[in-house]
N, C-alpha and C positions, 0 to 999 in steps of 0.2 A: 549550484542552486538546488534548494530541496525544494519541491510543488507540495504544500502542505494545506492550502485554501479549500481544498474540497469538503462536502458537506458529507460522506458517508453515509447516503441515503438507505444504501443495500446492508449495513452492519447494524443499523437503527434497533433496538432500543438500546445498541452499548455505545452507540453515538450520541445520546438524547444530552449529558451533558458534556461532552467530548468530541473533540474531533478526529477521522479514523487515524492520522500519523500517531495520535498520541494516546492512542489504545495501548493498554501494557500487552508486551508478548511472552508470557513465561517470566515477570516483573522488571520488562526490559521495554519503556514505549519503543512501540514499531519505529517511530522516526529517528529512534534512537540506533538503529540498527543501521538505518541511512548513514548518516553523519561518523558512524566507528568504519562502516564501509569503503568512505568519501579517506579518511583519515588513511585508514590502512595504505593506499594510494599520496599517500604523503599531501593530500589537498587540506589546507588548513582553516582558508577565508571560506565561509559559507554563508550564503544567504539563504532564509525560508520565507515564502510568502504565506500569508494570514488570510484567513476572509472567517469562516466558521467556529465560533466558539476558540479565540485566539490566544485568550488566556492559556485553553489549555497544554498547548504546545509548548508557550511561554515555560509554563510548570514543567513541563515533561522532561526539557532543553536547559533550562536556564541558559548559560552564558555560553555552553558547550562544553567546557573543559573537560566536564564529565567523559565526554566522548572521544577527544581527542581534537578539538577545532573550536575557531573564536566566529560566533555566530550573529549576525546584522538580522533583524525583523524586518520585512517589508507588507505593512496591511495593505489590503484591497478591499474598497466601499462595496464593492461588487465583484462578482465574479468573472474574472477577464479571460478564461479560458489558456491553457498550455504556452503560448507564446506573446499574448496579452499580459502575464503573468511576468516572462522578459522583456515585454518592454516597459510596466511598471519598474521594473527595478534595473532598468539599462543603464544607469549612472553608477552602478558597482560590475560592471559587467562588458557593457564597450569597448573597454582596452585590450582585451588579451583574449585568447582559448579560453573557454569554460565548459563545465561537464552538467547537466543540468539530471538529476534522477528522480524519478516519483517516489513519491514521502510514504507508497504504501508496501514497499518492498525490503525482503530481506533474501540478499544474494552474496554469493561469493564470486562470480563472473571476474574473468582479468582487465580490470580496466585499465592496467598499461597496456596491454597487447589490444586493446582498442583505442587509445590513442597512438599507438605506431599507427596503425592500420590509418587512423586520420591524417598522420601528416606523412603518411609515405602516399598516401592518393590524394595529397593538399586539396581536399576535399570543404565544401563550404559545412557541409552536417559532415557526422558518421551515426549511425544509429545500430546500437547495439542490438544483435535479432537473435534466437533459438529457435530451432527445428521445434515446430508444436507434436511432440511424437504422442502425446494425448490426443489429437485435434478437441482441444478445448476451445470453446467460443472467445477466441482473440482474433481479430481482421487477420487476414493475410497479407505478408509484403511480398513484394515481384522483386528478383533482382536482373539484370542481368552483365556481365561482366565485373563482377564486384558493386555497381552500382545498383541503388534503387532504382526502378522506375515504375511499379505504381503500388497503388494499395487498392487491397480488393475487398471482399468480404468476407463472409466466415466463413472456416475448411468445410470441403465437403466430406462426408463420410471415409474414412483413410478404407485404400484400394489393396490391392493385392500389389505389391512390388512398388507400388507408390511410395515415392519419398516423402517424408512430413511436410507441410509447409514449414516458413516462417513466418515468424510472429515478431511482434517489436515489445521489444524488456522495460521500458518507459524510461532508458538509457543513454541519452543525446550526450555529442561531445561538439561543441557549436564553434566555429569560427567567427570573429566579432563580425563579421562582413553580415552575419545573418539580419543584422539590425536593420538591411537597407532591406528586408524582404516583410520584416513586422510590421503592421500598420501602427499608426501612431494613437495610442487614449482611447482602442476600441478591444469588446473583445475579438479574438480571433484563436484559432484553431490549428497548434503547428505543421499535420497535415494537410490539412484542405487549402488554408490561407496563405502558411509560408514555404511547404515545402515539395509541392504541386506545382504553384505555379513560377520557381526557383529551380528545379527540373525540368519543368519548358521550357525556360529560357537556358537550355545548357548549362546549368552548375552542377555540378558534382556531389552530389549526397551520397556517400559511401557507404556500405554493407558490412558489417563487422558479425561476422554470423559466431556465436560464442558457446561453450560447454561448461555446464557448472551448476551448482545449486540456485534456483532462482525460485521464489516464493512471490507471489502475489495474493496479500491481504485484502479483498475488497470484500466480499458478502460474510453472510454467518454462519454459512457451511465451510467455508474455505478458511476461517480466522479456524474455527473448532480442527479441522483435519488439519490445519497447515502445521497448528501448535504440536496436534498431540504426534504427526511425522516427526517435529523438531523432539520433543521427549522423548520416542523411539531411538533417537540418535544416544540421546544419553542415559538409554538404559530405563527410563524410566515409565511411567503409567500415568501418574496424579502432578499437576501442579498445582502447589497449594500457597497464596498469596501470606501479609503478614497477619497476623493476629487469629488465625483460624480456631475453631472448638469444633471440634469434631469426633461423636461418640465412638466408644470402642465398638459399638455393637450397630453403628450405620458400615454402607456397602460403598466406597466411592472407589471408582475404577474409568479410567480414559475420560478423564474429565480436567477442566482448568476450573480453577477457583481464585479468585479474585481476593482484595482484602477485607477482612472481619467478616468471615462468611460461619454463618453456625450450620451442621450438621447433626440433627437431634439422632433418639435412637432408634433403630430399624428404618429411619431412612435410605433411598438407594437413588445414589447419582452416577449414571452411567452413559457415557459419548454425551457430557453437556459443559457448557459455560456457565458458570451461576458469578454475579456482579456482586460489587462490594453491599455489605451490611446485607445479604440474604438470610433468611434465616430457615431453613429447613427443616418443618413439621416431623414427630415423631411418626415415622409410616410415612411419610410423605415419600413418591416415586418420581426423579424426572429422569425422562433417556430423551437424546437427540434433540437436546432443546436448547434453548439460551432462556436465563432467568435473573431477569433486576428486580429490584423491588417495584413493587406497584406505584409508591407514591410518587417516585422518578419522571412518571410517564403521565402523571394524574395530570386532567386538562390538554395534553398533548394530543395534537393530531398527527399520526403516522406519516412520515414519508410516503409518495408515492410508490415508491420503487420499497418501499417495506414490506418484510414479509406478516401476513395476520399473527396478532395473541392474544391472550385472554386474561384476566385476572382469576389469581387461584389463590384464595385467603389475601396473604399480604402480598405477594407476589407479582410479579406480572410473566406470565411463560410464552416463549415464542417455539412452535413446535417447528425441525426444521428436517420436514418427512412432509412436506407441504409440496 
């Protein structure tokens, strides 16, 4: 199962008519990254659940095949939260193992070698975890003997000779038994609700600590540096969607561009995002920003969790040095 319901409060204005799984990444939606993932691993039946602008996942995905896997929809009226989310959709999912991943990542992590790891510790979870060797604000997990036993909060400051913590990947491989641990038509939360108190009671939630490329898309500092790492890999600087115009005599460098984006002359676009149909004023400068158009946004009230922008001519720019 791919978690794809969430609203993408923090990636807001590229979320205003989209939801974050179905953000393009380099012209590839991020959840599309999931599901060739999922495939790679030979898993073919996939579920995603829906709640935020649903259609456009719908569009991103179609049937699957594109990716490699035949894909079931599951809406949610509301937002059920991570294990609220399976037990919405526990009648494709009850019978057997299932590997459940967030719809906003793009990784290479071995998920066979983490399914060994689950059913050699016939473990009720496994959860896939990485050493935070950043200490990036991800909670921390406790393990100890190969198992979990608790979750904490954010790393403190990395020490001298200190080991990273870990972190959890948003990477579950679930034993159907978990079902007796979900509550039933509410939301809940599959830390606190099911796998808390599923560890008191002595079950076995296993540690699968992994090495490997693992990206997590949530804000719009981290979509701008995640993409333009992944361009680095292939050599490259500029991703430029379809249909672009862009003068000989504009500067674009470390930036994504989206589709039908114009770039007039002596423009400079440098470390930015700029959204489909933008159009880029002659002389016009944006760095470190994200830019849709204005009318996208017209009448909209910002997510909370959004960062502040402004309207600049037709534009709307979110500066992200905030």
């Amino acid at each position: 199962m791919i978690l794809a319901a969430g609203y993408g409060e923090r990636l807001w204005p590229l979320t205003c008519d989209r939801t974050k799984p179905a953000l393009p990444v380099l012209g590839k939606p991020l959840v599309g990254y999931v599901a060739e993932y999922l495939a790679k691993y030979g898993i073919e039946d996939v579920i995603v659940n829906l709640h935020h602008q649903p259609e456009s996942v719908r569009r991103a995905l179609g049937d699957g095949s594109d990716f490699g896997v035949r894909l079931q929809y599951v809406h949610e009226p509301v937002i059920l939260g991570t294990s609220g989310a399976l037990d919405n959709a526990r009648r494709f999912l009850e019978d057997d193992t299932f590997v459940v991943v967030n719809g906003k990542l793009i990784t290479d992590l071995d998920l066979k070698a983490a399914l060994e790891t689950h059913r050699r510790r016939k473990a009720l979870a496994t959860l896939v975890l990485l050493r935070n060797e950043k200490y990036e604000r991800f909670s921390v997990v406790e393990t100890r003997d190969g198992l979990v036993s608790k979750f904490a909060g954010m790393p403190a400051p990395a020490l001298p000779q200190a080991e990273p913590p870990l972190m959890f990947t948003g990477i579950h491989i679930l034993d159907r038994r978990i079902f007796e641990y979900i509550p039933r038509g509410v939301f809940s939360d599959s830390v606190t609700d099911v796998y808390l108190p599923a560890i008191a009671l002595g079950e076995r939630v296993a540690a699968h600590v992994a090495e490997g490329m693992w990206h997590e898309l949530s804000t719009l500092r981290r979509y701008l540096d995640i993409s333009l790492a992944l361009l680095r890999r292939r050599g490259a600087d500029v991703h430029v969607g379809a249909n672009p115009s862009i003068d000989r005599d504009a500067e674009v460098r470390q930036a994504v561009l989206w589709d039908n984006v114009t770039v007039e002359e002596r423009a400079q676009v440098r470390r930015a995002v700029v959204g489909d149909d933008v159009r880029l004023r002659a002389g016009e400068r944006v760095e470190d920003a994200v830019v849709v158009r204005a009318e996208v946004v017209s009448g909209m009230t910002p997510p909370a969790k959004a960062l502040k922008g402004y309207v600049q001519g037709d534009n709307f720019v979110v500066s992200l040095s905030q």
